[in-house]
Wavefront OBJ file of the C-alpha trace (Angstrom):
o trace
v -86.281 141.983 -116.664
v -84.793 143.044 -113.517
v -80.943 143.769 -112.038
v -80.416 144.244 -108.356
v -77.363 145.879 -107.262
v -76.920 145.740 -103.498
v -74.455 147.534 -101.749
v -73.093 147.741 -98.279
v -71.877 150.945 -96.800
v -69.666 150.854 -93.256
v -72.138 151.717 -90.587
v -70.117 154.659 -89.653
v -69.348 156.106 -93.302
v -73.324 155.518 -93.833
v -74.388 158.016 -90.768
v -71.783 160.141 -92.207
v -73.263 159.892 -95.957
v -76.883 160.586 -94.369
v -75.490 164.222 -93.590
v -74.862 165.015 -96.891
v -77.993 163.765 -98.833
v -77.841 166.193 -101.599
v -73.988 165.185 -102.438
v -74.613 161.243 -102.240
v -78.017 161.733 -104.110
v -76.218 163.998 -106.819
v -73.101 161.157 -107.024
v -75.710 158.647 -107.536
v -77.845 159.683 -109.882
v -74.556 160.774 -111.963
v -73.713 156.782 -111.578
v -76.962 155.429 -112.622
v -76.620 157.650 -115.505
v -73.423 156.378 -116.635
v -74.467 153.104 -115.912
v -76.985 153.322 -118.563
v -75.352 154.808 -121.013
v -72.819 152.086 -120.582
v -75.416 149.203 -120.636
v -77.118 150.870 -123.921
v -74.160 150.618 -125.891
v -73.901 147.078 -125.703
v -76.931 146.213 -125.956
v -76.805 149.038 -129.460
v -73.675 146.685 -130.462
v -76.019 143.553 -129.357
v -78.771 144.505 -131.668
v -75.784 145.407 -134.307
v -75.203 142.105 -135.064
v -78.787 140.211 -135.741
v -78.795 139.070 -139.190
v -80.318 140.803 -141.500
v -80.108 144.271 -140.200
v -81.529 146.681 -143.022
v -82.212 150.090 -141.607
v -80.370 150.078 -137.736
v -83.657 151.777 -136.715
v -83.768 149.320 -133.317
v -80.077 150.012 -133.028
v -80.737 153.626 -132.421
v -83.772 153.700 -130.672
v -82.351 152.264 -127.893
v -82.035 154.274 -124.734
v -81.995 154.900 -120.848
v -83.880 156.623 -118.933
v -83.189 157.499 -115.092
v -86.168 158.127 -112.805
v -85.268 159.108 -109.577
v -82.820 155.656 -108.115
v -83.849 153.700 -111.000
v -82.796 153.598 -114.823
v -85.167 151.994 -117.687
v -83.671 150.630 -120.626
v -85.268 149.506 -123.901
v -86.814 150.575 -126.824
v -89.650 152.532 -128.032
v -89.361 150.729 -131.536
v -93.168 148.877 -131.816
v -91.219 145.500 -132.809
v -88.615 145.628 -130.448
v -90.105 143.114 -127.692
v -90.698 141.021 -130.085
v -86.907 141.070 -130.754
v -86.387 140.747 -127.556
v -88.722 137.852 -126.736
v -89.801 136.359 -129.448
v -92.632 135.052 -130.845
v -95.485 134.341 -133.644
v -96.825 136.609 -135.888
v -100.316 136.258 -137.466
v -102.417 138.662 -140.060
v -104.838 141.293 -138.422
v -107.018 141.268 -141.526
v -106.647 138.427 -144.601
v -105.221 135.111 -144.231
v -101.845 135.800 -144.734
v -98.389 137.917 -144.152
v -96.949 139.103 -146.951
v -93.384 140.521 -147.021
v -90.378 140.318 -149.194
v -87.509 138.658 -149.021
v -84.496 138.555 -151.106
v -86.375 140.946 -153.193
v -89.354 138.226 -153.884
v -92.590 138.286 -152.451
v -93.867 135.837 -149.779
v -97.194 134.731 -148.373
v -97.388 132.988 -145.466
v -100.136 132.090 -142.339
v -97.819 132.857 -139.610
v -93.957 133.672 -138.724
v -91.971 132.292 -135.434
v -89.502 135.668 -134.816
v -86.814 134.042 -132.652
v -85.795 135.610 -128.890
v -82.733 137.695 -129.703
v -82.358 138.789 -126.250
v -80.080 142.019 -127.018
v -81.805 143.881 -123.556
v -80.882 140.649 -121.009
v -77.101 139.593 -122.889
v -76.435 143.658 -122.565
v -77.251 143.511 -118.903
v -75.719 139.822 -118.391
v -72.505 141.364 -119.949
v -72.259 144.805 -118.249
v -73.222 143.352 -114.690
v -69.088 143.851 -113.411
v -68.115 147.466 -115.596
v -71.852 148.741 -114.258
v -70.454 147.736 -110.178
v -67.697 149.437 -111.300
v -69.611 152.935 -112.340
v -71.640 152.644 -109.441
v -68.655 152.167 -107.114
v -66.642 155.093 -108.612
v -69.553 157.721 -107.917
v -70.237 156.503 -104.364
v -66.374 156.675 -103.695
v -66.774 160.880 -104.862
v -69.496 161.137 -102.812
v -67.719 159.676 -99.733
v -64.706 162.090 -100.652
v -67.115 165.420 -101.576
v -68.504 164.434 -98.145
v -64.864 164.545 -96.454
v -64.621 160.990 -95.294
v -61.366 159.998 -96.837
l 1 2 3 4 5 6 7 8 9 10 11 12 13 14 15 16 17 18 19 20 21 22 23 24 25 26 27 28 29 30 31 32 33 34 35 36 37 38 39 40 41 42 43 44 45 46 47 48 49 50 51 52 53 54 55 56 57 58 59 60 61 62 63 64 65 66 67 68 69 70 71 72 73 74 75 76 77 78 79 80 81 82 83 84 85 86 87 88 89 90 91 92 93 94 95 96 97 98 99 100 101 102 103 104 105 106 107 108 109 110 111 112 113 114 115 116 117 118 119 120 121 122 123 124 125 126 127 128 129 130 131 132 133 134 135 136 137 138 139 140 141 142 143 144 145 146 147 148
């Protein structure tokens, strides 16, 4: 799962920007940041409303991370892609799965998890307010810079 933001500088203002690297990489970064945080809490709301929802553990394990020019979002929660994606699930050892549900006990060969897509509908939904952020910290960097 990938978003692309491109944007397009003036020629001029961009020579000017390339003078002050440290200002438009620290205004940056501070947007890609925000950006994240932004995008996590929907997709925290997102995962808020599967049915079902007994502990909120994938709810709060949700998180961004910014490298450098790029920010990671997701999960570290062992059953969150298949919450995200979807799927089967089949016994390691034995010939069946057993779980409970409604407080009785089930057996059963296999169980189709359906995609719940909280990660993509966060990013789907955020794609405008996340321009936004983005625009914001490159407009502080063009005024910390003294191009207004």
């Amino acid at each position: 799962m990938r978003v692309d933001i491109n944007v397009r500088v003036d020629p001029v203002l961009q020579q000017g920007l390339r003078n002050h690297p440290r200002i438009v990489q620290t205004n940056v970064w501070a947007g890609l940041a925000a950006a994240g945080l932004y995008v996590v809490g929907v997709a925290q709301e997102n995962a808020t409303t599967f049915p079902r929802v007994r502990t909120g553990r994938l709810r709060r394990s949700i998180q961004s991370r910014r490298t450098g020019n790029v920010v990671q979002i997701g999960s570290k929660v062992v059953y969150a892609r298949i919450q995200e994606l979807g799927g089967t699930i089949r016994p390691r050892r034995g010939r069946f799965l057993r779980f409970q549900v409604n407080g009785r006990w089930v057996a059963a060969r296999q169980v189709t998890i359906r995609a719940k897509r909280y990660l993509q509908r966060a990013l789907e939904n955020s794609t405008q307010q996340v321009e936004q952020i983005l625009e914001k910290a490159l407009e502080r960097a063009v005024r910390e810079c003294g191009f207004e």
